[in-house]
CHARMM internal coordinates of N, CA and C (Angstrom, degrees):
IC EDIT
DIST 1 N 1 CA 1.4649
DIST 1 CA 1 C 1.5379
ANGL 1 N 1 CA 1 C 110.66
DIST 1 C 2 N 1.5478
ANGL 1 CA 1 C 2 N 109.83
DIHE 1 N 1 CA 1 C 2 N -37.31
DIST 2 N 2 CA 1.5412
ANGL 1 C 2 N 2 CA 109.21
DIHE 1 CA 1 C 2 N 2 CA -176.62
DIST 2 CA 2 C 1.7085
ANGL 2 N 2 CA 2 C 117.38
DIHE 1 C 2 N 2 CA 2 C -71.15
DIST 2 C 3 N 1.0685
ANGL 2 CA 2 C 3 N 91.79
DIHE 2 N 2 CA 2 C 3 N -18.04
DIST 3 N 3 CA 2.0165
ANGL 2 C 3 N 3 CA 100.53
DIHE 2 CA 2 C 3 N 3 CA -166.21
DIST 3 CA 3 C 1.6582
ANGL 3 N 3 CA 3 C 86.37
DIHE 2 C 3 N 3 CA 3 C -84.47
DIST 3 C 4 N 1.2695
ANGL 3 CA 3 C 4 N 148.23
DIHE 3 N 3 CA 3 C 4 N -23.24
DIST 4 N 4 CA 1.4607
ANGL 3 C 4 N 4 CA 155.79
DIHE 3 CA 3 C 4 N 4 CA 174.07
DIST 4 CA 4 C 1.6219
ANGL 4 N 4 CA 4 C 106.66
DIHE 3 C 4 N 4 CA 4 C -47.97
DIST 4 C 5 N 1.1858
ANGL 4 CA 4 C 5 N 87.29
DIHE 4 N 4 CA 4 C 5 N -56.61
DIST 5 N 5 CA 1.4893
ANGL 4 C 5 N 5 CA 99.48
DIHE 4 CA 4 C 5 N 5 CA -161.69
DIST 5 CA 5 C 2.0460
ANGL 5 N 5 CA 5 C 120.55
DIHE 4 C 5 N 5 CA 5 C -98.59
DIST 5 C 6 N 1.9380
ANGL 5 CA 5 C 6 N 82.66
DIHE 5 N 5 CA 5 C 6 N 7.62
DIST 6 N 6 CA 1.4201
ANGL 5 C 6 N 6 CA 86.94
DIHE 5 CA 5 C 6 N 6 CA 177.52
DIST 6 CA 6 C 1.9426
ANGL 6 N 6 CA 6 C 112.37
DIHE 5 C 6 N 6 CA 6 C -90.25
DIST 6 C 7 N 1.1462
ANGL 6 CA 6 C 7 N 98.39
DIHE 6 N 6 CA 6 C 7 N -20.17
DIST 7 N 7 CA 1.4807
ANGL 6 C 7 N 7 CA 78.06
DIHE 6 CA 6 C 7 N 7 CA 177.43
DIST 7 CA 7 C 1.7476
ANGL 7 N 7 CA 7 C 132.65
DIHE 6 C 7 N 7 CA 7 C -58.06
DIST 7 C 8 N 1.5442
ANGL 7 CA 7 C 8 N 93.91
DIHE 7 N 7 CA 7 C 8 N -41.05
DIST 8 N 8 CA 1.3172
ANGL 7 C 8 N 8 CA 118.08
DIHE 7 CA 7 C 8 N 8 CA -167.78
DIST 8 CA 8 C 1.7369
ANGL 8 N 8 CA 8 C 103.91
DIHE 7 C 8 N 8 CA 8 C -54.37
DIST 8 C 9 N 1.5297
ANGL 8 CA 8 C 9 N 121.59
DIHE 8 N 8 CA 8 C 9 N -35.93
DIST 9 N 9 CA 1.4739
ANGL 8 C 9 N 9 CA 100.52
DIHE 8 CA 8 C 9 N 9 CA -178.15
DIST 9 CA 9 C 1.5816
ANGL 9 N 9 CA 9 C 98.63
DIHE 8 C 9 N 9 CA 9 C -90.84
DIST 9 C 10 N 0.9263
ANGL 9 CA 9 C 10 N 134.31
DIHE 9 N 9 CA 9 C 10 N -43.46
DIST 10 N 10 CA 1.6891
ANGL 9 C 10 N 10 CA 141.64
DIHE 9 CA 9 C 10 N 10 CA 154.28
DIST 10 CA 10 C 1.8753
ANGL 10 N 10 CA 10 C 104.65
DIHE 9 C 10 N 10 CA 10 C 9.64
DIST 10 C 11 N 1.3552
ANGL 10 CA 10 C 11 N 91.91
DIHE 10 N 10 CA 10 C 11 N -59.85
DIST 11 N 11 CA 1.3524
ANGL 10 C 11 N 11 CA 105.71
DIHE 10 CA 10 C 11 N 11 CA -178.63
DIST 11 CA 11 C 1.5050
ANGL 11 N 11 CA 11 C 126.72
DIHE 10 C 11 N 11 CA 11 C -67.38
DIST 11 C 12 N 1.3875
ANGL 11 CA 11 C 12 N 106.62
DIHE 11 N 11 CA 11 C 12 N -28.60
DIST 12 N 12 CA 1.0493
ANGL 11 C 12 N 12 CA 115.87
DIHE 11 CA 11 C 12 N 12 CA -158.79
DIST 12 CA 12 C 1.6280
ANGL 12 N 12 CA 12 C 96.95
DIHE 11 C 12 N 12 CA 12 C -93.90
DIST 12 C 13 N 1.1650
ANGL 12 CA 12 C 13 N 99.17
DIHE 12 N 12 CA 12 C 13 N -58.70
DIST 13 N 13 CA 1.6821
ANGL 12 C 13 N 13 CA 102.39
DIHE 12 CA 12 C 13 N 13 CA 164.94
DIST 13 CA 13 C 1.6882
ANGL 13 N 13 CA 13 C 112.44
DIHE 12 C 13 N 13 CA 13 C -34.53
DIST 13 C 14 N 1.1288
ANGL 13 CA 13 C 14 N 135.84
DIHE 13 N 13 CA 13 C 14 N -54.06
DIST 14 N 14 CA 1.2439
ANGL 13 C 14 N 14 CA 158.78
DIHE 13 CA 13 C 14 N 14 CA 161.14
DIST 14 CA 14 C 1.4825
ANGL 14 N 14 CA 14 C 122.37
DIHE 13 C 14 N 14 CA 14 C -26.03
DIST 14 C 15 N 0.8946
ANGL 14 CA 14 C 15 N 112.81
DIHE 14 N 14 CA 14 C 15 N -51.60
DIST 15 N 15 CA 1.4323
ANGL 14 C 15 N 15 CA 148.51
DIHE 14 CA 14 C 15 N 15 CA 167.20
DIST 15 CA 15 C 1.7985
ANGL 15 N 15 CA 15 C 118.20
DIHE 14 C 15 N 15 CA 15 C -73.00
DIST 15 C 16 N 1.5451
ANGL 15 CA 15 C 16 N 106.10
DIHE 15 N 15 CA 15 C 16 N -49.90
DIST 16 N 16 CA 1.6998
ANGL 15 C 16 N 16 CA 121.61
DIHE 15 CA 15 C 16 N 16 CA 147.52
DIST 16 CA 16 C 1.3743
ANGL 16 N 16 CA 16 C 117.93
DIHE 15 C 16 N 16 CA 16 C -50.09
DIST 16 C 17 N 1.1420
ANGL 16 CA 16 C 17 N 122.67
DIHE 16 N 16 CA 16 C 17 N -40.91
DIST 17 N 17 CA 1.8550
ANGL 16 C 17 N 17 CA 136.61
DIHE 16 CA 16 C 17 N 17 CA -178.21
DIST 17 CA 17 C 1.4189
ANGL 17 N 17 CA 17 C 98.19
DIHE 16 C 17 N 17 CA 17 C -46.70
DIST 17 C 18 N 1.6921
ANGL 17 CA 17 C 18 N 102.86
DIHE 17 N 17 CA 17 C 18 N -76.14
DIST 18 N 18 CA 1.5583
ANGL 17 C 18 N 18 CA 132.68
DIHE 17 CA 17 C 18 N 18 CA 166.96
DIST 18 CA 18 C 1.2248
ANGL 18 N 18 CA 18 C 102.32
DIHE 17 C 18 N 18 CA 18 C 2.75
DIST 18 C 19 N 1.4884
ANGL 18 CA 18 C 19 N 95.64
DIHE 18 N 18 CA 18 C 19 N -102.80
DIST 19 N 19 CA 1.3986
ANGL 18 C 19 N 19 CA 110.48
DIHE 18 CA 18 C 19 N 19 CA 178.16
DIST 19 CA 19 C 0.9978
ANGL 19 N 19 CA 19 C 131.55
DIHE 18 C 19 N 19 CA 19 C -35.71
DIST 19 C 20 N 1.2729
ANGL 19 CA 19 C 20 N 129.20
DIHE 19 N 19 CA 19 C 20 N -26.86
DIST 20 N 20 CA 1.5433
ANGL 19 C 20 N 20 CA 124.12
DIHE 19 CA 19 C 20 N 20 CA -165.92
DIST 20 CA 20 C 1.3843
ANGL 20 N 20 CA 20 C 110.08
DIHE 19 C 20 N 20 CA 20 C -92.12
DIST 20 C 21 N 1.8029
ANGL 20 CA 20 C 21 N 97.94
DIHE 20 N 20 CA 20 C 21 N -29.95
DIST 21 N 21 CA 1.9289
ANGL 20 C 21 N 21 CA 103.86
DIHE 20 CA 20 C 21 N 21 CA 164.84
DIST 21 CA 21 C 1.4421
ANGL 21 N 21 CA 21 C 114.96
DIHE 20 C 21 N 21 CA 21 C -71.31
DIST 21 C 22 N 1.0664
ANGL 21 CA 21 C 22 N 121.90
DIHE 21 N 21 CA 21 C 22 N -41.39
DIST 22 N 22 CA 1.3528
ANGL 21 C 22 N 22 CA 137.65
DIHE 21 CA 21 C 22 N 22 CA -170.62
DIST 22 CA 22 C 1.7371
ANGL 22 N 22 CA 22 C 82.82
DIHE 21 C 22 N 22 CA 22 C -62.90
DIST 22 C 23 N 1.2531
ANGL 22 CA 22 C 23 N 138.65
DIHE 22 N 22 CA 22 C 23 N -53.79
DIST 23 N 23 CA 1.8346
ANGL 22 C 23 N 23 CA 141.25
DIHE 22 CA 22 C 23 N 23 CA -169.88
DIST 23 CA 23 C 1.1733
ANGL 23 N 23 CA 23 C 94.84
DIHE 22 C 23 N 23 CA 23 C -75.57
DIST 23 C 24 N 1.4293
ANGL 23 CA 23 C 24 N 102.53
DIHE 23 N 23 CA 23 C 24 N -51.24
DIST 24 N 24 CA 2.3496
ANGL 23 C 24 N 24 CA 90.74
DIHE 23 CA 23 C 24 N 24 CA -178.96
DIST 24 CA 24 C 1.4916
ANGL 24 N 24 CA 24 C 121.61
DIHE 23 C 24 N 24 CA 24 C -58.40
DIST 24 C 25 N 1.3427
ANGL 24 CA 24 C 25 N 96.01
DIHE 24 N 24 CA 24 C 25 N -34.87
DIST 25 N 25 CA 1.6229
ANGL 24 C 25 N 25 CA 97.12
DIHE 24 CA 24 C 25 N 25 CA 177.92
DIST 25 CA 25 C 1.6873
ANGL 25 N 25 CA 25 C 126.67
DIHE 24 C 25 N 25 CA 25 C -80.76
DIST 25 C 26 N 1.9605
ANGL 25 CA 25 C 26 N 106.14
DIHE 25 N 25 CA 25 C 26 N -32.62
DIST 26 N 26 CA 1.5179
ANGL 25 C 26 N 26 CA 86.91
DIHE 25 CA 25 C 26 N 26 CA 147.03
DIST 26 CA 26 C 1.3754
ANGL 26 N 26 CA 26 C 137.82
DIHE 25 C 26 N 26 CA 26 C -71.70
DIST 26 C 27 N 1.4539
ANGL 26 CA 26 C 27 N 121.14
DIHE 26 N 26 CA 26 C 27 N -20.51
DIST 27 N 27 CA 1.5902
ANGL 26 C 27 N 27 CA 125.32
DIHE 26 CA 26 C 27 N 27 CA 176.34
DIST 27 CA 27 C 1.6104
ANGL 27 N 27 CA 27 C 100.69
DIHE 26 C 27 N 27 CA 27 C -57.25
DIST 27 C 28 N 0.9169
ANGL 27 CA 27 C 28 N 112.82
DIHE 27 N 27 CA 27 C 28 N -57.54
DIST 28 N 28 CA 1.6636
ANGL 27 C 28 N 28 CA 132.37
DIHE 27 CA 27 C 28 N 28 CA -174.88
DIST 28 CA 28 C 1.4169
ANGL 28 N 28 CA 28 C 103.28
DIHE 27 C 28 N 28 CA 28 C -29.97
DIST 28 C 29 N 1.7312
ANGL 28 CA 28 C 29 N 98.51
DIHE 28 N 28 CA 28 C 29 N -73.22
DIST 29 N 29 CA 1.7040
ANGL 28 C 29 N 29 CA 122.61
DIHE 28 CA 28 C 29 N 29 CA -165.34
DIST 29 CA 29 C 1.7851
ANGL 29 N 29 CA 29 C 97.52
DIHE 28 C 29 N 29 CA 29 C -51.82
DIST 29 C 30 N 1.3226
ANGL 29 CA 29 C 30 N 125.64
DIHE 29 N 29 CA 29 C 30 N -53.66
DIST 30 N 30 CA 1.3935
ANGL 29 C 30 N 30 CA 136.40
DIHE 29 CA 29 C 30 N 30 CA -170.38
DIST 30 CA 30 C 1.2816
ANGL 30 N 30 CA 30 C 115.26
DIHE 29 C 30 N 30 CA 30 C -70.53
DIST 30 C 31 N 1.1770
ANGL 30 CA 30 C 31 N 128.10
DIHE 30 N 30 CA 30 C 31 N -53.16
DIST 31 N 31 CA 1.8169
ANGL 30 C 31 N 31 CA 122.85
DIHE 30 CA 30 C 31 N 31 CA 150.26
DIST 31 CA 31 C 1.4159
ANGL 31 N 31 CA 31 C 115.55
DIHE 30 C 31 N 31 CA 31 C -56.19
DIST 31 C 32 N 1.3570
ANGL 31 CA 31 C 32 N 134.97
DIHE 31 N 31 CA 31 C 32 N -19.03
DIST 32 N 32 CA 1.3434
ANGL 31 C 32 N 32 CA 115.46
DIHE 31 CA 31 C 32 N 32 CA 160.12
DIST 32 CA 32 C 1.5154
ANGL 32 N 32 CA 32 C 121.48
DIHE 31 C 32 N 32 CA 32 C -92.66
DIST 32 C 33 N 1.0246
ANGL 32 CA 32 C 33 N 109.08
DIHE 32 N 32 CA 32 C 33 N -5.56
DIST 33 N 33 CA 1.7859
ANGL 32 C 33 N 33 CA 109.68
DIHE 32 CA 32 C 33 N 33 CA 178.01
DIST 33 CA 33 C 1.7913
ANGL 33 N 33 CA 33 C 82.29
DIHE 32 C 33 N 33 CA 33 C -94.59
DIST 33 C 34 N 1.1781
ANGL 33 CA 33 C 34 N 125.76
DIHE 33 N 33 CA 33 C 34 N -77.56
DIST 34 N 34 CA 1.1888
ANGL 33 C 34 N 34 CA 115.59
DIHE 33 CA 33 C 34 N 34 CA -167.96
DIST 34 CA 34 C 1.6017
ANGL 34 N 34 CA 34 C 123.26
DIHE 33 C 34 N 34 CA 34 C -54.03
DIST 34 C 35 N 1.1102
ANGL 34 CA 34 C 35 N 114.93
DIHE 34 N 34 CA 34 C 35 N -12.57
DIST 35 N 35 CA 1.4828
ANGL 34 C 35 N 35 CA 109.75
DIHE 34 CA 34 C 35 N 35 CA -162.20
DIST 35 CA 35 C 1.4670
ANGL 35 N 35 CA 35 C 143.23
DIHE 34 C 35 N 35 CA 35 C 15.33
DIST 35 C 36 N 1.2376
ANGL 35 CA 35 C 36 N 102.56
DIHE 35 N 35 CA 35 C 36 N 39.06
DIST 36 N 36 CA 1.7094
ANGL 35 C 36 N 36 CA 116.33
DIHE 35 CA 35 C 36 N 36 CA 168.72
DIST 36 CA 36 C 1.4074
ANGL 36 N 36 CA 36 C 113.27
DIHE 35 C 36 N 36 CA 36 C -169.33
DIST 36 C 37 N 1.4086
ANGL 36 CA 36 C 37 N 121.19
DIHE 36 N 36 CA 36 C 37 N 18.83
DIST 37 N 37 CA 1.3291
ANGL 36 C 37 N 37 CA 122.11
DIHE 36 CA 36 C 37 N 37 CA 152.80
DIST 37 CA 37 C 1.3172
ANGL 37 N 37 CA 37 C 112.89
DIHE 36 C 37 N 37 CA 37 C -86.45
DIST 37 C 38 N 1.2919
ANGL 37 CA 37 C 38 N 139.29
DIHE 37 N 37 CA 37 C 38 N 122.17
DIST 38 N 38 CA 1.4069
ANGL 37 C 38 N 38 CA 124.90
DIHE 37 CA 37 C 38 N 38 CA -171.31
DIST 38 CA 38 C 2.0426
ANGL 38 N 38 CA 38 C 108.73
DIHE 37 C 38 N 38 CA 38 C -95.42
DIST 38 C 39 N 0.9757
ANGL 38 CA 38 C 39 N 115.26
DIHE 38 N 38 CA 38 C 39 N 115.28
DIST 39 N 39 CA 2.0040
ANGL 38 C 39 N 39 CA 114.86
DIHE 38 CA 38 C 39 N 39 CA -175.99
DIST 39 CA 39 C 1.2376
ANGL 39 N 39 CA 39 C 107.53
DIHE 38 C 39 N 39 CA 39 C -5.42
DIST 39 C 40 N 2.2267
ANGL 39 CA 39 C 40 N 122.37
DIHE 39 N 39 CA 39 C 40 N -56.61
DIST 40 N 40 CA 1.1112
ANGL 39 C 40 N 40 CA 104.44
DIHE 39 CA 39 C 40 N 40 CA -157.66
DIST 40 CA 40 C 1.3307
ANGL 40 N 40 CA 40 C 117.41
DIHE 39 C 40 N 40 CA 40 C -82.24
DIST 40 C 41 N 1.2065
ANGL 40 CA 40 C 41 N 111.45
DIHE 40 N 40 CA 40 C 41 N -5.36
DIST 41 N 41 CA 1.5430
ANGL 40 C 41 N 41 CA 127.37
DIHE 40 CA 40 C 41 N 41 CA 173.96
DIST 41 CA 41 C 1.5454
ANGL 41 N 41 CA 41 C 101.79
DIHE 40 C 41 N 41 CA 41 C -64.11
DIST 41 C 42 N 1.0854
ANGL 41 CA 41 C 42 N 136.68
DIHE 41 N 41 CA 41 C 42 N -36.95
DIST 42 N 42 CA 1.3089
ANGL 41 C 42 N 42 CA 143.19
DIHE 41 CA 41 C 42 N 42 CA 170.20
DIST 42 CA 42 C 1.3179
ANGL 42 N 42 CA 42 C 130.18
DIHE 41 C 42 N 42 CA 42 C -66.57
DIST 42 C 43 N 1.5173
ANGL 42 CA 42 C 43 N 114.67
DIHE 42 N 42 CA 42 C 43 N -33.07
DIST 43 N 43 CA 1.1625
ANGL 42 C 43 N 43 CA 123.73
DIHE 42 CA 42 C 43 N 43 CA -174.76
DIST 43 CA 43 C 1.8238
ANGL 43 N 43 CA 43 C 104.76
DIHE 42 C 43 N 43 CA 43 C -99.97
DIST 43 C 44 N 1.5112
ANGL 43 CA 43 C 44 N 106.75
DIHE 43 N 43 CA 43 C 44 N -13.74
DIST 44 N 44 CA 1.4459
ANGL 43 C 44 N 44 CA 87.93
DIHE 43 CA 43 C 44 N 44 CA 168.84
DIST 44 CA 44 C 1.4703
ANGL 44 N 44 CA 44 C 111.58
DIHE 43 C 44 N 44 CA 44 C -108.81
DIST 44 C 45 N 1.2859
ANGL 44 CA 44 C 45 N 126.31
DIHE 44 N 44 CA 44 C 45 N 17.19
DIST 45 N 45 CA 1.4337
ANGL 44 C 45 N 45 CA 141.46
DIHE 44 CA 44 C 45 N 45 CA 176.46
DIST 45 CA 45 C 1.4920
ANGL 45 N 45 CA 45 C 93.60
DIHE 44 C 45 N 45 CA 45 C -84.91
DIST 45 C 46 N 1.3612
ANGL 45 CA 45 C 46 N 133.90
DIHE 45 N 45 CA 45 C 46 N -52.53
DIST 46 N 46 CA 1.3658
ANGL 45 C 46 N 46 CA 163.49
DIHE 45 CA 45 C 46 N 46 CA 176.05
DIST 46 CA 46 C 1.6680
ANGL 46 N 46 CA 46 C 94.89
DIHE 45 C 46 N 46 CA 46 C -32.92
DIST 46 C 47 N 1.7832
ANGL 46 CA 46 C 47 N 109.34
DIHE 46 N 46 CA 46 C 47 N -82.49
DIST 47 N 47 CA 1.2013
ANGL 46 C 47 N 47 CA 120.57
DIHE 46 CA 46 C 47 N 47 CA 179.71
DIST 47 CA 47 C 1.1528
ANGL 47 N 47 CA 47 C 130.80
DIHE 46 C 47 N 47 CA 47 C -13.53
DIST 47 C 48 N 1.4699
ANGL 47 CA 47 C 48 N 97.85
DIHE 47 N 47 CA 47 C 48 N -77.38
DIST 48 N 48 CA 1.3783
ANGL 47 C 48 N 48 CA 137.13
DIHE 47 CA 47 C 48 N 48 CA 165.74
DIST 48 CA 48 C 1.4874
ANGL 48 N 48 CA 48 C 117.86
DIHE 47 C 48 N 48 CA 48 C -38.89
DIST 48 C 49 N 1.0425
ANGL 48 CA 48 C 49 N 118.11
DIHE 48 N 48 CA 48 C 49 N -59.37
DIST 49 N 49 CA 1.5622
ANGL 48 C 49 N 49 CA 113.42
DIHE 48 CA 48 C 49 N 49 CA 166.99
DIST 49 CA 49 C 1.2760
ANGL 49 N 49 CA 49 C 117.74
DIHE 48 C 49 N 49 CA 49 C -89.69
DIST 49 C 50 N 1.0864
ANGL 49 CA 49 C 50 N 119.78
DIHE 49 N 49 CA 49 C 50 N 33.57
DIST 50 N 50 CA 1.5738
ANGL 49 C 50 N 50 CA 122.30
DIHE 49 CA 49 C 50 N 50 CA 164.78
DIST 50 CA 50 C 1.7476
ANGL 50 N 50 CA 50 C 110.19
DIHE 49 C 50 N 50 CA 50 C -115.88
DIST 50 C 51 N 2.0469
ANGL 50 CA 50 C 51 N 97.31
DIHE 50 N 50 CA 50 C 51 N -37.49
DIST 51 N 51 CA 1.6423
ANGL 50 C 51 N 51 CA 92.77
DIHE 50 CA 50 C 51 N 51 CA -179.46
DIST 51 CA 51 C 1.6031
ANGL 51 N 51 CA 51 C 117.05
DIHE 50 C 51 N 51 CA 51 C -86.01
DIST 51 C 52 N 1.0155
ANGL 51 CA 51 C 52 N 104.83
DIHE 51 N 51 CA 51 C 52 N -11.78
DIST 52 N 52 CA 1.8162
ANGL 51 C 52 N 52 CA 129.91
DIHE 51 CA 51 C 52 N 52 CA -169.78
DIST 52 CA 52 C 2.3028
ANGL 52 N 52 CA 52 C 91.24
DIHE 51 C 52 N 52 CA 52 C -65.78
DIST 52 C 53 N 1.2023
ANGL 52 CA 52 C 53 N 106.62
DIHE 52 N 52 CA 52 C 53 N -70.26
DIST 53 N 53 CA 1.8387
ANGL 52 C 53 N 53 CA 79.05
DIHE 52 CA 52 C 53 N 53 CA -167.27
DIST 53 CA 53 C 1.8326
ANGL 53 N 53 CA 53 C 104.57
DIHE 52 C 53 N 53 CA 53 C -72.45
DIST 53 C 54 N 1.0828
ANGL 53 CA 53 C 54 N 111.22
DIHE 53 N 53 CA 53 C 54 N -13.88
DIST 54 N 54 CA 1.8858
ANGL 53 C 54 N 54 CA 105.87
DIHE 53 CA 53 C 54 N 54 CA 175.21
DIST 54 CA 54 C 2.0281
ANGL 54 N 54 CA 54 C 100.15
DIHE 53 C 54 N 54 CA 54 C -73.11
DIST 54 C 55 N 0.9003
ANGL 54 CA 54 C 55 N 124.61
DIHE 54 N 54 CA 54 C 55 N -22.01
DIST 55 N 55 CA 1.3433
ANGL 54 C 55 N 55 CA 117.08
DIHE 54 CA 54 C 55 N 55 CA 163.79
DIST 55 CA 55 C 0.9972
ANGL 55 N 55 CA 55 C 139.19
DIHE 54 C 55 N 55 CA 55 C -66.69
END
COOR INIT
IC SEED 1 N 1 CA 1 C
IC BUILD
């Protein structure tokens, strides 16, 4: 029963990987062309204007 139900998060995790390379590699690309934006500066600039009009 357990091996049934293992693919389904497998995937999803999988798919999470993705993204996070696909996000590491633009943070990456943009601090190295820019060289003085630092990623996390980006990702909480990001936040912020994403939770700011749902508020």
């Amino acid at each position: 029963m357990k091996n049934t139900f293992k693919p389904y998060p497998q995937t999803i995790k999988q798919t999470d990987y993705l993204s996070c390379d696909i996000l590491s590699d633009l943070c990456s690309g943009l601090s190295g062309g820019l060289g003085v934006v630092p990623s996390s500066g980006i990702h909480t600039s990001y936040i912020h204007s994403y939770r700011l009009p749902h508020l």
